[in-house]
N, C-alpha and C positions, 0 to 999 in steps of 0.2 A: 124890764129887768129891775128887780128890786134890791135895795142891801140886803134884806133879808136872804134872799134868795144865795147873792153870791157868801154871805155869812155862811151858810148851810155847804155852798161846794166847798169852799175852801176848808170846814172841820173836815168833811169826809177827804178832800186830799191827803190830809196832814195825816188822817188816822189810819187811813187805807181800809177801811172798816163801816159801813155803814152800822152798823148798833152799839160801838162805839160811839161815835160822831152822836148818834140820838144822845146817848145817856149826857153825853156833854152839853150839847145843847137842848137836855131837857123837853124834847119832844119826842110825840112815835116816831118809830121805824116805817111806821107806814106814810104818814105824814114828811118823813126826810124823804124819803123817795119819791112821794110826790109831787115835792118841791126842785128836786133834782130835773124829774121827768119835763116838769113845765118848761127848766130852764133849756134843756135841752132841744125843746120841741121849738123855744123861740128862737135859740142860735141856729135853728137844724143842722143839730151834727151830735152824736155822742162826747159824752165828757170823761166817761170810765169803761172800761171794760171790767164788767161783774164776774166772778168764782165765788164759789162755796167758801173759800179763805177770806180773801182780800179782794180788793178790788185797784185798780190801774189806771192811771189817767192816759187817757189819749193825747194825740199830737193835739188836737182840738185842747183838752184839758190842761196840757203843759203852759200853751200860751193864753190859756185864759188866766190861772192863777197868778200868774207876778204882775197884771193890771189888777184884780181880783185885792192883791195882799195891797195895793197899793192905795185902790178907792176906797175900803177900808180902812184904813189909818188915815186918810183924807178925813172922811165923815167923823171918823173920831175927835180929832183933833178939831174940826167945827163942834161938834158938840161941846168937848170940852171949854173951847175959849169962849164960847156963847157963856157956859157953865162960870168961868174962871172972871169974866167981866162983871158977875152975878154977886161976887166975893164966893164961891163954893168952889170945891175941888172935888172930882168927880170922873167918873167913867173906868176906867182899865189901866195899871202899869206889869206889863210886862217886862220882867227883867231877866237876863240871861247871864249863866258864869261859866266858868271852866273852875271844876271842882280843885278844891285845894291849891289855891291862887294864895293867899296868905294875904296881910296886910290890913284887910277890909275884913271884919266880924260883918259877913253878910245877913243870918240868921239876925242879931241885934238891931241892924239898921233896917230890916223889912217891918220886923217890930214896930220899931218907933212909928216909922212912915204909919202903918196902919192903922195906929193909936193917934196918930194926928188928924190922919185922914179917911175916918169912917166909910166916906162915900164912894172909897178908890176901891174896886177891887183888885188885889193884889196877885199876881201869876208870877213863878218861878219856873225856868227849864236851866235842863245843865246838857250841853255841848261843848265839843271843842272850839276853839278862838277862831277859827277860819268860816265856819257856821255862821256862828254869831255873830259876827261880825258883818256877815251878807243876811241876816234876818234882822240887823236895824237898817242897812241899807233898804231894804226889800217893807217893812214897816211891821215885821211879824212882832220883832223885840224893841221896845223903849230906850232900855239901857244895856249896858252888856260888862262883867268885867273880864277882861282878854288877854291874851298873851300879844305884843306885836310881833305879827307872821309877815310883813310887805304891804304890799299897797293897799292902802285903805279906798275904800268901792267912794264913788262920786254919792253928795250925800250923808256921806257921816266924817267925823271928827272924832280922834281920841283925845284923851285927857289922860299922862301919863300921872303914875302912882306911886312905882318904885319900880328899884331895876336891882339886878344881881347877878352873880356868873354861875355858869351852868358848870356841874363837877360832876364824875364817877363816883357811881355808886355801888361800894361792891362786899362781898363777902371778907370776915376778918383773913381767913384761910384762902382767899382768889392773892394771884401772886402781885397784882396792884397793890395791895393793901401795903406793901412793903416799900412802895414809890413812893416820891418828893410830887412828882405829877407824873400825867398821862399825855402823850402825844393823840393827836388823831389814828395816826399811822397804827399805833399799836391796838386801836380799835377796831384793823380793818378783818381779823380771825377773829373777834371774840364773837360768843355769841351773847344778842343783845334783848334785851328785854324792855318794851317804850310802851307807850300810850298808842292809839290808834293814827290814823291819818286823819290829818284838820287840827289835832291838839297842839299846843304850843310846842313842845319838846319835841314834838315829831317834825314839826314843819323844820324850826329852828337846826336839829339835826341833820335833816335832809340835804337844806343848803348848804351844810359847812361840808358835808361829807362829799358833796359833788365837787365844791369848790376844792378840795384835797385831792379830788380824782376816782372815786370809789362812789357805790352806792350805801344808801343807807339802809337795812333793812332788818327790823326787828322780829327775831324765831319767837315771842311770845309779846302777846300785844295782848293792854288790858286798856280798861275805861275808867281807871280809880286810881289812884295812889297808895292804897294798902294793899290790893294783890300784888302790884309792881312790887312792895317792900317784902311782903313773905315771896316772891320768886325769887328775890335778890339773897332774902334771907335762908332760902336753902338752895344756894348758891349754884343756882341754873344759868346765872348769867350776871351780866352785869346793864345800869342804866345809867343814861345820859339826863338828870335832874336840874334844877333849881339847889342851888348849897341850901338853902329852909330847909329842904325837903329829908336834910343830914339827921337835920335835929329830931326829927318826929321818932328815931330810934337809933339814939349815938350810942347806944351799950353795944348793940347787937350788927349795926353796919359799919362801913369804913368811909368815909367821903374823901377822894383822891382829887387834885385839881387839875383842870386840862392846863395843858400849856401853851397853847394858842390856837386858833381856827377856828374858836366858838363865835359866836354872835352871842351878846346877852339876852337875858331872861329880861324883859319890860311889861310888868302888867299895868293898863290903864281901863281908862272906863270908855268905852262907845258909846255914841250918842248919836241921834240924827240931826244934821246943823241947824234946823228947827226945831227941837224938843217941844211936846208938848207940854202943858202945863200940868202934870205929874210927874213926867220924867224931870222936868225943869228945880220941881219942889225937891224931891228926891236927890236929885245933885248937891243941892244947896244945903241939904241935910246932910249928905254922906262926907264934903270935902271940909265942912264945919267940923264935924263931929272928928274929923282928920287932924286939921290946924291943934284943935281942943286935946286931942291926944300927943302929938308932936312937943 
């Protein structure tokens, strides 16, 4: 069994796609398949079940990939401190956020890093905080910046950033608009408009609303912060936010404050308690560059 090899399973898991998976890793489709097939013939056991569409990891595949994501980031990280003992900076950072996090100009500090660091190739995904958070655990992501949702996975470490309270979000004309604040309770008929499950707001509401007695459960679920704002804004419902999230359209929305039950909003940076020596740089760049703004 090669890295190579398990490099090759683990794109086509993630992509569920074998000509995908190629174009990424810049090889044939014939040639990914036939790196597949070897791997398979040596574990004897299938790793996917193939369609016309997509393709399915097997029970076989399920437990191969979280050792898979793991001896990978292993070999990387030898590479790199071999590299990093050398004086050079070198190999992969991936970095992962939860869109519309505020605080951190991430766009500017990928920048810089890459401008420093020729040699790093640089990867961006955006998930929710509960993801990412188990994809630096797991070694898929470097860095992460997250909302804190509970237990952090054995493995990694946050780095808080800033914190703030979570407010209603609502139409001038929704009869909140006219409140001093909002109970939970009177949350529990509205209908509600959130981010998906796994994102910060979602987790964050879930708990408070269980802890109050009720469930949580959002009639329109988005994966951005600007459909959230035009749903609010032709007042199909109302959201449970970050008070930042006020200001992105104070003419046109109303930000009402809860009155107790919330948890706060805590965005911080994830890290694996070893960072490699890009993720390492990249820290040391982002909380500078922090202080210098402060």
């Amino acid at each position: 069994m090669e890295l190579r090899q398990l490099e090759h399973f683990v794109t086509v898991a993630e992509e569920r796609h074998f000509t995908r998976a190629a174009e990424l890793l810049q090889i044939s489709q014939s040639g990914l398949s036939a790196s597949i097939r070897s791997l398979e013939t040596e574990l004897g056991t299938s790793l996917f079940t193939r369609s016309t569409r997509r393709v399915e990891l097997t029970a076989a595949g399920q437990a191969l990939l979280a050792d898979s994501l793991r001896t990978l980031a292993a070999a990387a990280a030898a590479q790199n401190a071999v590299a990093a003992v050398r004086g050079l900076l070198r190999g992969r950072l991936t970095v992962g956020a939860e869109p519309c996090l505020g605080y951190v100009d991430l766009p500017a500090e990928l920048a810089r890093f890459r401008t420093r660091n020729q040699g790093v190739e640089v990867r961006l995904r955006f998930a929710g905080s509960v993801d990412l958070i188990e994809d630096v655990a797991t070694g898929r992501t470097d860095v992460a910046l997250v909302v804190e949702t509970g237990d952090t996975p054995p493995g990694v470490k946050l780095r808080r950033l800033s914190t703030q309270k979570l407010i209603v979000l609502c139409h001038p004309k929704h009869p909140f608009a006219q409140l001093r604040e909002v109970d939970l309770d009177n949350l529990r008929s509205e209908t509600l408009i959130g981010f998906q499950a796994g994102w910060g707001a979602h987790v964050l509401s879930q708990r408070a609303f269980a802890a109050a007695g009720f469930d949580y459960r959002a009639a329109m679920e988005v994966n951005d912060v600007h459909p959230l704002l035009d749903l609010v804004g032709y007042n199909l419902g109302v959201a449970i936010v970050p008070e930042s999230f006020a200001s992105k359209r104070p003419e046109q929305l109303c930000a009402v404050p809860l009155h107790e039950g919330m948890p706060e909003w805590t965005v911080a940076v994830a890290v694996a308690e070893e960072p490699n020596p890009a993720a390492t740089d990249f820290l040391e760049q982002l909380f500078d560059n922090i202080v210098l703004a402060a």
